[in-house]
C-alpha angles and dihedrals in degrees: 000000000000084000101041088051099041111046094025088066092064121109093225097034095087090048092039096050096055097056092044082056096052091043094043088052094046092051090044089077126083099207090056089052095054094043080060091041083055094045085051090043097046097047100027113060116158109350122127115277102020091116095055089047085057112041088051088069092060093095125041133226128269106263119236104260127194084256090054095153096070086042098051102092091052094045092055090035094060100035087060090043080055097036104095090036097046094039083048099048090038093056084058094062111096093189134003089259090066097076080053091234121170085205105060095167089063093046098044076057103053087044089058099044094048091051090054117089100198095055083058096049089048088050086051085040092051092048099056093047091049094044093077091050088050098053097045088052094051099042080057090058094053128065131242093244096073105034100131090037091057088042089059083060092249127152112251130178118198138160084232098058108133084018101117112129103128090053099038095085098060086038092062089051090050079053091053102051093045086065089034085053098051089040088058089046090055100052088049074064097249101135079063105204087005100054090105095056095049081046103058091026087063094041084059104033083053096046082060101040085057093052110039087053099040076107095077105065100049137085137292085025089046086076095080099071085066115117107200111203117229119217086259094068088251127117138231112256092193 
């Protein structure tokens, strides 16, 4: 919900959306991968980098899916991981016939979405406004326990994992000041021709946030944050 509202209000964001869709399906495909490896082989012998540009083909973007929301960060994630090779490959191409597609609508798309600059920056932009929200849904699915074990990016599997009521409450302020934090960058101006959308998606995401957790904070659920002492000086954790 923080996301839909959020990123759907924006002027750009319907536009936006459908290319994303076209240019996440193209680079789903392997075949259509290794018809842009080829291009970069082909033209770039030799110079610094190719390799890189290459190589980072090798594996294709997350596709939209009708739950979009929950697939958001791995779509932007991937289409900046694919943004230098594909922009590369596709400045090689002299006409749409030439990436051999059966579907040249959709090619002459993609073409036109990868050669547009702004279409790049929304998806880095993007990327940046739904990583709070990431971070905070996957921090709900793990446990308290393991926290630094979870942080160093290890498998753990635990019976608490998802319980993490005493904590819920801090970590919905940390939420907060993350979007507070990006809100505050784009009105110093550093999101350049963007600044006004981050603006107005952080003023809503954060609207929702505030209400969909008011909860939190009230009684009976306030409970919760209550540590209760033992005899021994220690505290529950649960």
């Amino acid at each position: 919900n923080v996301l839909e509202v959020g990123l759907s209000g924006l002027p750009r964001w319907p536009e936006w959306q459908r290319f994303a869709k076209i240019v996440c399906q193209w680079l789903h495909g392997k075949g259509h991968r290794v018809l842009l490896q080829d291009l970069l082989e082909r033209h770039l012998r030799g110079p610094p980098g190719q390799e890189a540009l290459v190589k980072a083909l090798e594996r294709g973007c997350d596709k939209f899916a009708v739950w979009r929301w929950k697939t958001m960060g791995n779509v932007t994630r991937d289409l900046l991981r694919l943004w230098d090779a594909t922009v590369k490959a596709i400045s090689l191409v002299d006409s749409v016939t030439d990436l051999a597609s059966r579907d040249s609508g959709l090619a002459s798309s993609f073409v036109a979405a990868v050669q547009d600059p702004s279409f790049w920056a929304r998806a880095d932009m993007l990327r940046l406004l739904v990583k709070p929200i990431q971070l905070f849904s996957t921090w709900l699915r793990a446990c308290d326990c393991h926290e630094s074990e979870l942080l160093r990016g290890q498998e753990v599997s635990c019976s608490w994992k998802g319980c993490r009521a005493p904590s819920l409450s801090s970590r919905v302020v940390q939420c907060q000041e993350e979007l507070n934090s990006l809100r505050d960058q784009a009105i110093g101006g550093q999101f350049l021709g963007l600044s006004d959308e981050v603006v107005v998606a952080c003023s809503r995401m954060l609207s929702v946030l505030a209400i969909k957790m008011a909860w939190v904070d009230e009684p009976p659920f306030l409970v919760w944050k209550a540590r209760f002492p033992r005899k021994s000086g220690q505290v529950w954790s649960r």
